[in-house]
C-alpha positions in Angstrom: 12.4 -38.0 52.1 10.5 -34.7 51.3 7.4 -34.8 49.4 6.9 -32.5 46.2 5.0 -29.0 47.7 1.1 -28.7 47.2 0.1 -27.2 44.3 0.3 -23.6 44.2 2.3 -23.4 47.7 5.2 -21.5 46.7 2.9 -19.0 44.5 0.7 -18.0 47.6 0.4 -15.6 50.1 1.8 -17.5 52.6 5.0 -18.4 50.4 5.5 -14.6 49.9 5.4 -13.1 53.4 8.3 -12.2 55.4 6.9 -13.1 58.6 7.9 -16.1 58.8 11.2 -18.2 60.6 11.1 -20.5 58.2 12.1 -19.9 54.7 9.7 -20.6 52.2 12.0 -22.8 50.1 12.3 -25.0 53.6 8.6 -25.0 54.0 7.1 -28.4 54.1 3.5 -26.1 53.8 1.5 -29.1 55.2 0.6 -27.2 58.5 3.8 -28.3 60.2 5.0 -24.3 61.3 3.4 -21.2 60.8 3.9 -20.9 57.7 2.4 -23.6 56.3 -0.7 -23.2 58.7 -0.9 -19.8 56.8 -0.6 -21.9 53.2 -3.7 -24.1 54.4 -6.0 -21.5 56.1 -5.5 -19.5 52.9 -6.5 -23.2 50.8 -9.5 -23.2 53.2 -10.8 -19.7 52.3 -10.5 -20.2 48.8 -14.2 -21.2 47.0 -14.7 -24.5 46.1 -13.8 -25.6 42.5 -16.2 -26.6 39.9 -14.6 -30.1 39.7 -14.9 -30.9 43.0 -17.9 -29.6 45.2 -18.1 -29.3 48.7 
């Protein structure tokens, strides 16, 4: 069973490189290959919402 992607996963920078094996459409972007590592580093640089502070 494959979970629905995060939100945002497929529209990020990590979805629309080419330097990936795996295709973005077969990513499970939870860190699992490179590109999903990508997909969270990128989450992790992004400033903290309003709705939810760090």
């Amino acid at each position: 069973m494959v979970d629905p992607v995060p939100p945002g996963a497929l529209t990020s920078r990590a979805a629309a490189s080419t330097g990936y094996d795996i295709p973005a459409e077969e990513c499970c972007f939870t860190g699992c290959c490179d590109r999903g590592k990508a997909f969270l580093l990128e989450q992790l640089d992004r400033p903290p919402e309003k709705d939810h502070p760090q």
